[in-house]
C-alpha positions in Angstrom: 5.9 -4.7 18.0 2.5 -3.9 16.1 2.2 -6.1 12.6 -1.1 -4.5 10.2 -2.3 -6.8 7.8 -5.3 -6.9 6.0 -8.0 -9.4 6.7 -11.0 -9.9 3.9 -14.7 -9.7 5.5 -15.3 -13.0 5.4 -12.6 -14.1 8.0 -12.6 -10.7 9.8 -16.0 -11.2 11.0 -15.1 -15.1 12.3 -12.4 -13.4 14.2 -14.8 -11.0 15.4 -17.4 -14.1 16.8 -14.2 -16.1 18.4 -14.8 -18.7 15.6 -11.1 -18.2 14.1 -8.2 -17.7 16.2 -5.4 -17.7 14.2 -3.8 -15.9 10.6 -2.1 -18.4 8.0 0.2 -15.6 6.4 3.4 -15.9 3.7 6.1 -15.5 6.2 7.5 -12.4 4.9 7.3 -10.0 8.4 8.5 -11.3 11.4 6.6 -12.1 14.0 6.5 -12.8 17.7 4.7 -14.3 20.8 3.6 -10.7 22.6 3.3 -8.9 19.1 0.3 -7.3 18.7 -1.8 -7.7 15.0 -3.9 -5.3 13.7 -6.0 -6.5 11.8 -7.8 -3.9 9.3 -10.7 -5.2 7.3 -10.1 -5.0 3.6 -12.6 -5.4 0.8 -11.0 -7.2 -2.3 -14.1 -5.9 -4.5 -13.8 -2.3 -3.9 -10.3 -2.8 -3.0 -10.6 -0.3 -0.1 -10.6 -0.7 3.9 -14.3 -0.9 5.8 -12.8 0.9 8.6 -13.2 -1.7 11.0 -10.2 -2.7 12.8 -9.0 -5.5 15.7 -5.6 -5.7 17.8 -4.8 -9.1 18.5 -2.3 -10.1 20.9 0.3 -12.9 19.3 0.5 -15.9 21.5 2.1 -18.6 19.2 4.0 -18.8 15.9 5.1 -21.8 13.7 6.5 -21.7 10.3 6.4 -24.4 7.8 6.5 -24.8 4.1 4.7 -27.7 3.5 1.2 -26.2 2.4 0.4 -24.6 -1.3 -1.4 -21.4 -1.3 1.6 -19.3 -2.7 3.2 -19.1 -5.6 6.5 -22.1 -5.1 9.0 -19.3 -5.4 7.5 -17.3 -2.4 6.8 -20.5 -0.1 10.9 -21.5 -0.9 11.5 -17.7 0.0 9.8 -17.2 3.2 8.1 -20.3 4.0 4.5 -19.8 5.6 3.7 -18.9 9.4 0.5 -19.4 11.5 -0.1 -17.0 14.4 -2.5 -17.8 16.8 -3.7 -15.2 19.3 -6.0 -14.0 22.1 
């Protein structure tokens, strides 16, 4: 299955250099070892896409809701999942 999320430059171009490996995303899509993410850079200032884009093959997903970057309702909704990939 393809997933397309947005990614903001900032951690789009770390996933472009190998530095980041993985997405910390609200668990509100499924998602799958052998999934592929695309990735489309988004900028939050012009609110627009740059046009660059990555495909990501999914290797590993774990969902938890122990972190706080969400809004309490949405974590006890989904829950949070990080998806490491290749």
């Amino acid at each position: 299955m393809k997933i397309e999320k947005k990614v903001w430059p900032e951690f789009f171009q770390k996933i472009i250099t190998g530095e980041k490996t993985f997405e910390l995303r609200l668990a509100d899509f499924k998602c799958s070892p052998k999934d592929t993410l695309v990735l489309k850079e988004w900028d939050p200032k012009t609110k627009k896409y740059t046009g660059r884009i990555l495909e990501k093959k999914v290797t590993y997903v774990i969902q938890t809701k122990d972190l706080k970057f969400w809004t309490q309702k949405e974590i006890e909704k989904y829950g949070f999942q990080i998806i490491a990939f290749k």
